[in-house]
C-alpha positions, -999 to +999 in steps of 0.1 A: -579+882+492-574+846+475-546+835+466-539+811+436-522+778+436-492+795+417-491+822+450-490+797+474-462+779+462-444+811+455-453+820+492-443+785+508-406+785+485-398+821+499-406+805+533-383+778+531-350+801+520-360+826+544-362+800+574-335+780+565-299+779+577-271+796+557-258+768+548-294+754+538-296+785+515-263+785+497-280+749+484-314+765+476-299+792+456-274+772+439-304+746+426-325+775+419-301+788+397-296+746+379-334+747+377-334+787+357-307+779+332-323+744+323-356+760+315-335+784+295-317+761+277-355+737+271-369+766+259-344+775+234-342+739+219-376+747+212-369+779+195-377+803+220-357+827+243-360+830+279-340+860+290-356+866+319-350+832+336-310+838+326-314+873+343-328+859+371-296+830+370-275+865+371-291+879+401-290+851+419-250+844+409-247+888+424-264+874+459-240+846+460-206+868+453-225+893+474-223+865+505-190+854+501-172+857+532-142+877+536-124+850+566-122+827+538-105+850+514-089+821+490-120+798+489-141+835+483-118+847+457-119+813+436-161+815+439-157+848+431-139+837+399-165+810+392-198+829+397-181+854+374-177+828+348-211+823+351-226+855+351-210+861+319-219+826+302-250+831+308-249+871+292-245+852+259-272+843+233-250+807+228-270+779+243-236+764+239-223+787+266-255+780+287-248+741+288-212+754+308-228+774+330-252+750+341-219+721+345-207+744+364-232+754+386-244+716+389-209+704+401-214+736+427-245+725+441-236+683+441-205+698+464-225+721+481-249+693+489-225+670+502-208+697+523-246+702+542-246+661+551-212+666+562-222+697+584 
């Protein structure tokens, strides 16, 4: 069976999360989630919707509460909190609620970032 360009690069991304540290992945999936929200909010400037790429910022915001670890209880309860905030900014048809989610998630991933140099 051949694949196309668009499988291989599908193929190759899910490669990279699934082979990379924990740490490594907490940074994937947070820019994942930057990179779904900003094609949301492109698209809608343009007059369209794109519910699907905000339900797929959703998921992705359940696998990260989903992951938080329980030895870390205060730090866990306060992402908790956050990816909550999220989830439910991104449930909305503002664009305007959108543009905080993805502030949000950006300062996540810029601290996640820096925490993987650190590490």
């Amino acid at each position: 069976m051949k694949r196309t360009k668009k499988q291989i690069a599908e193929y190759y991304r899910n490669m990279t999360i699934e082979t990379a540290s924990k740490r490594k992945q907490l940074v994937l999936l947070h820019e994942k989630l930057g990179k779904l929200i900003r094609r949301a909010v492109r698209a809608e400037k343009k007059g369209r919707i794109l519910r699907l790429e905000l339900t797929q910022g959703q998921n992705i915001i359940s696998q990260l509460q989903i992951a938080l670890r329980e030895d870390a209880r205060e730090a866990a309860e306060s992402l908790f909190l956050l990816y909550d905030y999220i989830y439910t900014k991104l449930e909305s048809q503002s664009p305007d609620d959108w543009h905080q989610a993805l502030e949000i998630t950006d300062t996540l991933t810029e601290t996640f970032q820096e925490l993987l140099k650190r590490k």
